[in-house]
N, C-alpha and C positions, 0 to 999 in steps of 0.2 A: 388553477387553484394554488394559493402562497400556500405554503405550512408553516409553523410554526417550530422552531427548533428543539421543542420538546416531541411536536408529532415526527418530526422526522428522525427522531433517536429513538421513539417506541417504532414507528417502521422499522427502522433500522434492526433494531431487537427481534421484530419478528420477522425477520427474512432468516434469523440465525436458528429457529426453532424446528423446520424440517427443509426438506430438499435439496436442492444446490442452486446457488445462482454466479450468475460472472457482477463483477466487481472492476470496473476496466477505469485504465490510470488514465486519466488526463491530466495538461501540466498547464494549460490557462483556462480563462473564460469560455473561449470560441471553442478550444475541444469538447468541455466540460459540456457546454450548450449542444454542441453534436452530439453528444453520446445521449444526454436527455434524452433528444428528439428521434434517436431510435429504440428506445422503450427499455433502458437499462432501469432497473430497481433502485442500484446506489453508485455512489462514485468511489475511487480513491485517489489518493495524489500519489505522486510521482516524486522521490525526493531527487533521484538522479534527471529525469524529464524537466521538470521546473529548474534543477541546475544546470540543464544546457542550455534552457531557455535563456539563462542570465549572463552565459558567455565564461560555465564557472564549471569545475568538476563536481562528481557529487559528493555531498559532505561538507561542500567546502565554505556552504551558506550560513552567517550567519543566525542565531534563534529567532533574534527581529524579524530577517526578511523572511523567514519559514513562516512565523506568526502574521505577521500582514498575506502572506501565499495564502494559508488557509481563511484568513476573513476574505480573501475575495473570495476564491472557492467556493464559499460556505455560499455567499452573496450571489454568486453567477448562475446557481441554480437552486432548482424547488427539490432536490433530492438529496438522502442523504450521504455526507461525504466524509468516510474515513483517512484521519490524518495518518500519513507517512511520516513519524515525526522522529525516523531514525533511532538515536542513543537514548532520548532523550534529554538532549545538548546538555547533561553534566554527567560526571562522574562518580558521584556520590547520591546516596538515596534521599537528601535533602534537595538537594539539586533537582532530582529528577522527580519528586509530589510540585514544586515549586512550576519548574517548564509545564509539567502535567496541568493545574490550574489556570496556566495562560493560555496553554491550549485550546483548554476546554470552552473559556469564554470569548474562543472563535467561532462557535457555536460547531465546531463538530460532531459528528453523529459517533465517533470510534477512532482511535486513535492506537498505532504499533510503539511498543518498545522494542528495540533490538537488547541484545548481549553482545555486540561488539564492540572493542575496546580502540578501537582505530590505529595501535599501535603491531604492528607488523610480527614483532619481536613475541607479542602474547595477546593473539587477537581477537579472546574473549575473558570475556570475567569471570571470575572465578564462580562457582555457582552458588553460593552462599553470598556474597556481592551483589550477582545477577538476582536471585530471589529477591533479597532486600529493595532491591530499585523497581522492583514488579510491586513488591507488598507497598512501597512509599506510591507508587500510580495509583492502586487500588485505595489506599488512605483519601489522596487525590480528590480520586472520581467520587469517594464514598461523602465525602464531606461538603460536593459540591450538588448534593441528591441522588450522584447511584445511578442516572440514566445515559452514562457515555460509555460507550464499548471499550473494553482494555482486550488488546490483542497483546500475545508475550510469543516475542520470536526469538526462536535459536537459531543465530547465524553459520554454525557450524559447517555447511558445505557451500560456503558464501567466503567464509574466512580460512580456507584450505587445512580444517577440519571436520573431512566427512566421514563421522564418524556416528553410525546412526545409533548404538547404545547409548550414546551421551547425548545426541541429540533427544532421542528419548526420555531420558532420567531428567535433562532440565525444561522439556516441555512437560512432565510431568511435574517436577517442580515450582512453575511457573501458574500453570492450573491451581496448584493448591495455596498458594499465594494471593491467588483472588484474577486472574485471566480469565478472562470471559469465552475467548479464542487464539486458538495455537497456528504457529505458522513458523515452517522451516522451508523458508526458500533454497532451491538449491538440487530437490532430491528430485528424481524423473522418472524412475522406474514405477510398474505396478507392485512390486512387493514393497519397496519402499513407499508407498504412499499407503501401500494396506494398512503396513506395520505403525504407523503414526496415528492413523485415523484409530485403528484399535486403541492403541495407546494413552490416547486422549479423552478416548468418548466417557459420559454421553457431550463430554465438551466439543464444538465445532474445530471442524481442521478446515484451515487456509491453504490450498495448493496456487504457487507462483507458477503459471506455463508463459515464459518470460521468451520462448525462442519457439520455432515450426516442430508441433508434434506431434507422433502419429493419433496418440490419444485423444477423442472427442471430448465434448462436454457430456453427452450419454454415457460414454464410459468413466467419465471418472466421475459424475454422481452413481454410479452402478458401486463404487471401488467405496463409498460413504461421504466422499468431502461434500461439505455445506458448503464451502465460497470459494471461487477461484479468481486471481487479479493476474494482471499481468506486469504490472511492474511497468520498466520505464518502455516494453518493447512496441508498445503504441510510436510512444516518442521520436525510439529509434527508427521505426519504420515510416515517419513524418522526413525523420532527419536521411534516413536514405534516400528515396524521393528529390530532395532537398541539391546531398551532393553530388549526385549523379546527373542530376540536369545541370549543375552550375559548373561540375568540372567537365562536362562537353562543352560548357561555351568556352571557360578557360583553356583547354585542352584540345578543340578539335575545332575551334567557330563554328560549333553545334547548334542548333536549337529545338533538335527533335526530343527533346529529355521531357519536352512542356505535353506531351501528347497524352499522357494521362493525369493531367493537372484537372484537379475539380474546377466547375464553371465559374466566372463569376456571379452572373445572375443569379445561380443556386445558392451561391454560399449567401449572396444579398439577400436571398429572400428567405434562408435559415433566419439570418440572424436579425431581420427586419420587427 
């Protein structure tokens, strides 16, 4: 069954209304199409995964080719796909309702603003800044009918400030701004995920398990989070796979790296 890219933003909506579900990044088509066909609910992109794809670090994409990522995305599957769409590629809350509406008419189901400022020196905005470029998204989305998800992340333990009262105070911030859903990548712990998900409700909290962790997906809907992604560590575990077979051939005239390569026949007949 097609959907229609307004039914897939009302699904989308209501997968945010009780439970938890996973939310897994893919960075092309054929992933996107894989994760379908194992019975995921939604997608997200990958801003750092779709920038290795490109031969690029992350960040380093221009808004165009971001904007063309998500029309395929949108188009590679019948599900719905929240954009990673970083900063917002500008720095001003003009800037960022403008990227927001080009966004949108990717047909994305949801869509993240960060608060980070890319600059080393001072690597988040200020919070009065950061609100403002949340409230210009929400203008955005508001003006474009209201049915696209606005996620507001605080980058704080991502930007070597972890500093979870202020991650706090601007995910709260951010909420009242008009975020539909909060999300601070970064934190690991169970008291740190407690204290957020309090924090926020009854708005949804986004937990990133972006590396190997002891905690389940039972447990950490037990803890209250509504959505868990993983960020680029799909990617990256595409991409270990990757150099580990290719630097045995380089390195040792190897070719036992290929011995847990998926088939080809299977993947033909995925994607057939």
């Amino acid at each position: 069954m097609t959907r229609t890219i307004a039914e897939k933003r009302a699904a989308f909506r209501s997968l945010h209304e009780r439970g938890c579900f996973v939310l897994p990044n893919p960075w092309d088509a054929g992933s996107a199409r894989y994760l379908q066909g194992l019975g995921f609910k939604a997608l997200a992109t990958t801003s750092s995964g779709f920038a290795w794809s490109q031969g690029h670090s992350d960040g380093a994409l221009s808004r165009e080719i971001v904007l063309s990522h998500l029309r395929d995305m949108v188009a590679a599957t019948d599900l719905p796909v929240n954009a990673d769409f970083e900063s917002g590629f500008a720095s001003d809350a003009q800037g960022v309702a403008q990227s927001v509406r080009l966004a949108i008419e990717t047909g994305v189901a949801g869509l993240s603003i960060e608060d980070s400022t890319g600059d080393p020196a001072k690597p988040l905005y200020d919070i009065d800044v950061a609100v403002a470029r949340i409230k210009a998204a929400r203008s955005a989305i508001d003006e474009a009918g209201g049915d696209t998800l606005l996620v507001g992340r605080a980058e704080n333990f991502f930007a070597g400030r972890p500093d979870l009262d202020d991650t706090i105070a601007r995910l709260q911030a951010y909420a009242e701004a008009g975020a539909d859903c909060l999300y601070a990548p970064g934190i690991r712990t169970r008291e740190q995920i407690a204290a957020l998900v309090a924090a926020v409700a009854p708005k949804p909290f986004n937990l990133l398990v972006g590396s190997a962790s002891e905690l389940t997906l039972k447990d950490i809907a037990e803890l209250g989070v509504r959505r868990v992604s993983v960020g680029g560590a799909l990617a990256r575990s595409a991409w270990g796979g990757f150099t580990r077979a290719a630097r045995a051939i380089a390195e040792q005239g190897r070719f036992d790296g290929f011995a847990d390569a998926a088939p080809g026949a299977e993947l033909n007949s995925l994607f057939r």
